[in-house]
C-alpha positions in Angstrom: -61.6 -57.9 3.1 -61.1 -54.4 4.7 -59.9 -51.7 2.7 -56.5 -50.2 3.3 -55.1 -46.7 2.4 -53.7 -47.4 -1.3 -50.5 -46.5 -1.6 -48.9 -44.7 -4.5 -47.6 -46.8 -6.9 -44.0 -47.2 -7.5 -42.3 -47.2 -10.8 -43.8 -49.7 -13.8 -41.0 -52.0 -15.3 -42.3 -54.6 -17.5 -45.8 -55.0 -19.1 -47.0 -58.5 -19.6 -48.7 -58.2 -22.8 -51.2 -61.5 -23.2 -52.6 -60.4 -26.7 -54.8 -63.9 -27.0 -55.5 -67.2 -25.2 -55.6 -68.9 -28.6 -53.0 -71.9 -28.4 -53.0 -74.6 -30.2 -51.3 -76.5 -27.5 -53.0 -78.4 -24.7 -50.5 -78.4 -21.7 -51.8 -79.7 -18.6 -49.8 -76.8 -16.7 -51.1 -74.0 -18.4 -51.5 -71.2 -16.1 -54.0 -69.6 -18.5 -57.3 -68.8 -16.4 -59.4 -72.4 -17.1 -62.4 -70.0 -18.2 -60.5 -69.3 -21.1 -64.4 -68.3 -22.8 -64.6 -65.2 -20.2 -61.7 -63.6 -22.3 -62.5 -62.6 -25.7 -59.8 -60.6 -27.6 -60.8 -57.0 -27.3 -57.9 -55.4 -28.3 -57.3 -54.6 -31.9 -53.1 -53.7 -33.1 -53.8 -50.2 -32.4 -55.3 -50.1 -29.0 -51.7 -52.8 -28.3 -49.8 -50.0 -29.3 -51.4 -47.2 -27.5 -51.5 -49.4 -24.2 -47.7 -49.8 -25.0 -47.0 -46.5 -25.7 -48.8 -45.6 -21.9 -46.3 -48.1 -20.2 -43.4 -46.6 -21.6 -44.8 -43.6 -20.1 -45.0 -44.7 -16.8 -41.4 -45.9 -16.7 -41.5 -49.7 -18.5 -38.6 -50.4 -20.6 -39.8 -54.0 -21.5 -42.7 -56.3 -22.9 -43.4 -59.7 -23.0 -45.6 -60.4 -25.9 -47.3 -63.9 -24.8 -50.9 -65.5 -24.6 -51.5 -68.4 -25.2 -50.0 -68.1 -28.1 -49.2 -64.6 -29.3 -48.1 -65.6 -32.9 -51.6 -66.5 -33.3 -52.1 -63.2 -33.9 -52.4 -61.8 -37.7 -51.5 -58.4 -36.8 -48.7 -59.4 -34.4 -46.1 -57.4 -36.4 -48.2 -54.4 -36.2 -47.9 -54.8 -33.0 -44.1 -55.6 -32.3 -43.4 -52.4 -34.5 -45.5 -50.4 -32.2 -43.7 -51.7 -29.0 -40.5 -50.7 -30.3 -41.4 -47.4 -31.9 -42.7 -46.7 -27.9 -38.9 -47.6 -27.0 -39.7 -51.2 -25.4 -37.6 -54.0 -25.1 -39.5 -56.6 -27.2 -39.9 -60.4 -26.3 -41.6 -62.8 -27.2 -43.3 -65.6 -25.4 -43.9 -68.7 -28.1 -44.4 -72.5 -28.1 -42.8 -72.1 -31.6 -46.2 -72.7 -33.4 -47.6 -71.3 -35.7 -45.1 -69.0 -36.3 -42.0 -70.2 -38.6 -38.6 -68.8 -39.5 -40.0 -66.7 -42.0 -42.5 -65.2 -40.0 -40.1 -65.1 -36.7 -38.0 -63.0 -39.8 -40.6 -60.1 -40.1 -40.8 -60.0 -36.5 -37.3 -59.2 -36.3 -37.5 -56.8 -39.1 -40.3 -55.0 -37.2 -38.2 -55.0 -34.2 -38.6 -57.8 -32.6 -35.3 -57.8 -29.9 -35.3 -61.5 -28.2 -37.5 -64.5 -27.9 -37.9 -67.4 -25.3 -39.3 -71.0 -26.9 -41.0 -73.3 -24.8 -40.0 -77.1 -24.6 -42.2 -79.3 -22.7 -39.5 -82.3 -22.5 -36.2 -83.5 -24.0 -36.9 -85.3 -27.1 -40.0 -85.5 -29.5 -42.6 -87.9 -28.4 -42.8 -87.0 -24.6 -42.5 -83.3 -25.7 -45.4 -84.2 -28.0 -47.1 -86.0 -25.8 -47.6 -83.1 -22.8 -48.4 -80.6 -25.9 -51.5 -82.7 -27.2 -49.9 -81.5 -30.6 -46.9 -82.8 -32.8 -44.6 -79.6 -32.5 -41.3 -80.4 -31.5 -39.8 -80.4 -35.1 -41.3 -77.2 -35.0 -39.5 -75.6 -32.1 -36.4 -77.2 -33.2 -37.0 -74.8 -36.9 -37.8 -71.8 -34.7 -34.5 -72.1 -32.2 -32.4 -72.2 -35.4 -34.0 -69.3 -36.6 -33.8 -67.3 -34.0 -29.8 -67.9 -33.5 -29.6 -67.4 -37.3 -31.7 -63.7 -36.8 -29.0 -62.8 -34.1 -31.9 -63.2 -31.5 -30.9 -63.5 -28.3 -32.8 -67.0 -27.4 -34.2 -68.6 -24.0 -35.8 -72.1 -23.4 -38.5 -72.3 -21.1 -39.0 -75.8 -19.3 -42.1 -76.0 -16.9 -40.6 -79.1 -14.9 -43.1 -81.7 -13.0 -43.4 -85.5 -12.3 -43.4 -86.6 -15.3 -39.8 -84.8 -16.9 -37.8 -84.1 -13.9 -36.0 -86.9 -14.2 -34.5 -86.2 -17.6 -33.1 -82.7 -16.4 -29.8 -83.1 -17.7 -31.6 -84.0 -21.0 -33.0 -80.9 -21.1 -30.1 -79.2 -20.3 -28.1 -80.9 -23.6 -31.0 -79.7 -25.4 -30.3 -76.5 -24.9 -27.1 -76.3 -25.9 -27.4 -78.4 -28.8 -30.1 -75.9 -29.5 -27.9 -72.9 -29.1 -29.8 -70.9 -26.3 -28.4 -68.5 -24.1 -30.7 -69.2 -20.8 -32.5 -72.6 -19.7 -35.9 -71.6 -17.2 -36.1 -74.9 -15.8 -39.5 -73.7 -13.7 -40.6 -76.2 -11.5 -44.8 -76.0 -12.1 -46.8 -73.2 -10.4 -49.9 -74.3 -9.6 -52.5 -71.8 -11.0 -54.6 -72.3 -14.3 -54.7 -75.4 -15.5 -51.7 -76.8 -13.3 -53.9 -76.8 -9.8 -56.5 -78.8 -12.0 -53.9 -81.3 -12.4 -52.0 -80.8 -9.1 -52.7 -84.8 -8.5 -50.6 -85.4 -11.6 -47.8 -83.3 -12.0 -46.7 -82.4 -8.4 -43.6 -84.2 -7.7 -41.8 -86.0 -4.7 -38.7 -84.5 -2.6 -36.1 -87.1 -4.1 -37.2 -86.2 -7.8 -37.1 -82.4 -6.7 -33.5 -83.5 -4.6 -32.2 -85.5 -7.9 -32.9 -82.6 -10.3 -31.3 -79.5 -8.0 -28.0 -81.7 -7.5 -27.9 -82.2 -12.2 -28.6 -78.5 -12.2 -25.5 -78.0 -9.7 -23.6 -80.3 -11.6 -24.2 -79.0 -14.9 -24.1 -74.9 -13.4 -19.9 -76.3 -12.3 -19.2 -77.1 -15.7 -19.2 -73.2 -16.5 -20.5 -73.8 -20.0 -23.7 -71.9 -21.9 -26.5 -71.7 -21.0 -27.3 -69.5 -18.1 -29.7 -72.2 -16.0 -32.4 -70.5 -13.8 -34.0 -73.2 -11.6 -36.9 -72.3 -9.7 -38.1 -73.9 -6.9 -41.5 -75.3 -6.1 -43.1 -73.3 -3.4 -45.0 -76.6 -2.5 -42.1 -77.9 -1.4 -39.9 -74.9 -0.1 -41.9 -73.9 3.0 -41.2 -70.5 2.1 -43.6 -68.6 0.4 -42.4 -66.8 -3.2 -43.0 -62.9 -3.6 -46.0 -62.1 -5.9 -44.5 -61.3 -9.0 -41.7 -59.4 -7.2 -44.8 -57.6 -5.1 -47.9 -57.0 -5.6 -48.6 -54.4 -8.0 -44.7 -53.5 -7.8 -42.8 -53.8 -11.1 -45.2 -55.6 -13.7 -48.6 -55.1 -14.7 -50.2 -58.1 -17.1 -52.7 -56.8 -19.5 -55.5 -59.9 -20.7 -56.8 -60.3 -24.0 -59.7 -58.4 -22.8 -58.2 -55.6 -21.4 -57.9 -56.1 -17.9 -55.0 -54.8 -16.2 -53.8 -57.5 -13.4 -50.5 -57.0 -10.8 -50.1 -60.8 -12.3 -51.4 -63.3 -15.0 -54.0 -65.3 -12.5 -55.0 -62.4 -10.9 -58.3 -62.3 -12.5 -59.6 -65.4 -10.7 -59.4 -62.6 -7.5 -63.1 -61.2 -6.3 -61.7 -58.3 -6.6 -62.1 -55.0 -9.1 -59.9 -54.5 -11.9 -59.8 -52.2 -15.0 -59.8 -52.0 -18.3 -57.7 -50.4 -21.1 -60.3 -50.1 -23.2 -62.5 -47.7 -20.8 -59.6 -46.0 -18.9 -55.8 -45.2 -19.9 -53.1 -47.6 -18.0 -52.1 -45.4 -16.1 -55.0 -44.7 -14.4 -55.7 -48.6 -14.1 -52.0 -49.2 -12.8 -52.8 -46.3 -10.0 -56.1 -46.4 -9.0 -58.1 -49.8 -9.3 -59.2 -50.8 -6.4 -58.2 -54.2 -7.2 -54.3 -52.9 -8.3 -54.6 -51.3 -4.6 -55.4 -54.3 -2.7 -52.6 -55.6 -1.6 -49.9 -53.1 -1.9 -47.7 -52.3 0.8 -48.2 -53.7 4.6 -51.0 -52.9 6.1 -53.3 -55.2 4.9 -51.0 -57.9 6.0 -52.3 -60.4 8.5 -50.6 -62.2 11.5 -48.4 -64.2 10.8 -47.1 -61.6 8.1 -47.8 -58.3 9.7 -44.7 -58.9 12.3 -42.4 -61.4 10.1 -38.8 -60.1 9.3 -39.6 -61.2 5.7 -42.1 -59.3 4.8 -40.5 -56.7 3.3 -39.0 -59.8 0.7 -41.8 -62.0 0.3 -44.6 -59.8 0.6 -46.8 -62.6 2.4 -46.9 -64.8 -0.9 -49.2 -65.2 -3.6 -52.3 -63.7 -3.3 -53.8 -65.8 -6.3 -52.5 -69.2 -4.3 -54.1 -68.1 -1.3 -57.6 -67.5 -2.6 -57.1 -70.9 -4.6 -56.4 -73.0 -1.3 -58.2 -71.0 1.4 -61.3 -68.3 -0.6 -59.5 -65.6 1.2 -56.8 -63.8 -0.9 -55.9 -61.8 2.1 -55.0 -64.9 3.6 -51.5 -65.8 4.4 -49.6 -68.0 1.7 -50.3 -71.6 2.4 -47.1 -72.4 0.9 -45.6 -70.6 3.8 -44.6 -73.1 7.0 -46.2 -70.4 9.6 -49.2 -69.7 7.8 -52.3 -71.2 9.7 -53.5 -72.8 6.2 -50.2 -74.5 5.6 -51.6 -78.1 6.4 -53.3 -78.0 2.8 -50.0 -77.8 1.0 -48.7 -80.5 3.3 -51.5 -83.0 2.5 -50.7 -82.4 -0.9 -47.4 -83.1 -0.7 -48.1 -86.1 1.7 -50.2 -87.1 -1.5 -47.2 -86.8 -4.1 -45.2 -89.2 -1.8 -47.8 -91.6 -1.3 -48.5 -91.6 -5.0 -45.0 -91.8 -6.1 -43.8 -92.2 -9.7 -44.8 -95.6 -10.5 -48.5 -94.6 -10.8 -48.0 -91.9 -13.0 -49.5 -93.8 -16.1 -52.9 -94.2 -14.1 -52.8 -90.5 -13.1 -54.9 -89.0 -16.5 -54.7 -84.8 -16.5 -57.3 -82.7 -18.0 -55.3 -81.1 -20.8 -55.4 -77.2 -21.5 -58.5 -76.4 -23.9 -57.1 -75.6 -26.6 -58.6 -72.7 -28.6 -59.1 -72.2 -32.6 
């Protein structure tokens, strides 16, 4: 990969604060890197506070505290009160385990601002079932708490073969459950989810079926606010990286890297840490942070599309996953020379269908202590 002329950074929005991989959930889409052992928790409450305190520096007026599963964390509301002391925005990321109401209660009193609860399917047993875990009573508990804190509350839906089909389900859920947004993602193959691309990429007609409920439901004009994202597998058109590379967000690990985006670390590239350098230096200078920002390291078909300036050529981490080149252009992308692997996989999807989802097994998300 040849070295371009980094470009000054622009202004830093959000940080992406992944304070553990510890989850004691086991979904088969996790996008958590699959060598979850390479990441050890390095960062003690303080050094999560200082690192905040630096992005509010640079310009960010938000964090998302996830993981895995940042309410795994003792010292979490040490670390909430610390975001919002640095004037952040605070949300959190949680599959509404183990944290409770009363707990989810001292988060608000340390200043915790808004919280987004993750649902893996419509009613208990499926739910249960793509968890590994019994904990949909659970996130039931946690929504009413958060509406009864006065916190702003989002359900996060990672949508695949096996719950498309019950979209407007999941859509009653949600306002039975009182939230204000419903992210109906449709699965983003990184982490975990490529491991079990075989089993939870979907076909057209499922993907067809579920964008005409989420128009239907969208007319009625009632609550929530539905986001439905769009598998790039299936869109021809690749999806900017994060909003561009190194743009708007940086995601900090559990060991202290500092990554443009959460599967960023799989990269060959060089990254630094917040525990040997400040954040600002890692947000300007890594080499890694510098790779891909800007245009000149674009390739043909990219270099001279009209869309680069939108897409950014794609995802860098989905082109090293299909190709080993992450200055590749985005196989998702119809032009892109590699696009015949996410065709074959989609030819696979088809071929598979539905009907032999029971003898499709996934490897589920190791899930940590």
């Amino acid at each position: 990969m040849s070295a371009a002329a980094p470009e000054r950074p622009p202004r830093l929005y959000n940080l992406i604060a992944e304070l553990t991989y510890r989850c004691p959930l086991g979904c088969p889409y996790c996008s958590n890197p699959v060598a979850l052992g390479d990441f050890p928790e390095a960062l003690a409450a303080s050094a999560w506070v200082r690192v905040c305190r630096e992005a509010a520096a640079l310009g960010a007026v938000h964090v998302g505290l996830t993981g895995g599963e940042p309410t795994a964390r003792r010292d979490l509301a040490e670390i909430v009160a610390g975001a919002a002391a640095a004037g952040l925005y605070t949300h959190l990321v949680t599959a509404g385990t183990p944290v409770g109401p009363d707990g989810l209660a001292l988060l608000r009193e340390a200043g915790l601002r808004s919280v987004q609860l993750s649902v893996q399917d419509a009613e208990a047993a499926a739910s249960d079932a793509l968890a590994g875990t019994a904990c949909f009573d659970a996130k039931r508990a946690l929504a009413g708490a958060t509406r009864e804190l006065g916190l702003p509350l989002t359900l996060n839906v990672v949508l695949h073969r096996h719950n498309l089909g019950r979209v407007r389900e999941l859509v009653a859920l949600a306002r039975a459950w009182g939230a204000e947004r419903l992210e109906l993602a449709n699965v983003q193959l990184h982490g975990w989810a490529l491991r079990n691309r075989a089993a939870l990429l979907p076909t057209r007609a499922q993907l067809r079926e579920a964008a005409a409920v989420v128009e239907a439901e969208r007319a009625r004009g009632a609550s929530p606010e539905i986001v439905f994202v769009l598998a790039d597998y299936w869109s021809d058109r690749p999806k900017p990286c994060s909003g561009g590379w190194g743009r708007r967000q940086v995601v900090v690990t559990p060991d202290g890297r500092a990554l443009p985006c959460h599967a960023a670390a799989e990269l060959p590239l060089e990254f630094w840490r917040v525990t040997e350098r400040s954040l600002g230096e890692c947000w300007a200078d890594a080499p890694g942070m510098n790779a891909f920002r800007g245009e000149a390291w674009m390739p043909e078909p990219c270099r001279s599309c009209p869309e680069r300036g939108r897409d950014f050529g794609g995802c860098r981490c989905q082109a090293f996953a299909l190709t080993g080149d992450a200055a590749r252009t985005d196989p998702a992308c119809r032009l892109a020379p590699d696009h015949e692997r996410v065709r074959e996989a989609r030819e696979a999807a088809e071929r598979d269908g539905t009907e032999a989802d029971d003898a499709i097994a996934w490897v589920p998300r190791r899930v940590q202590p």
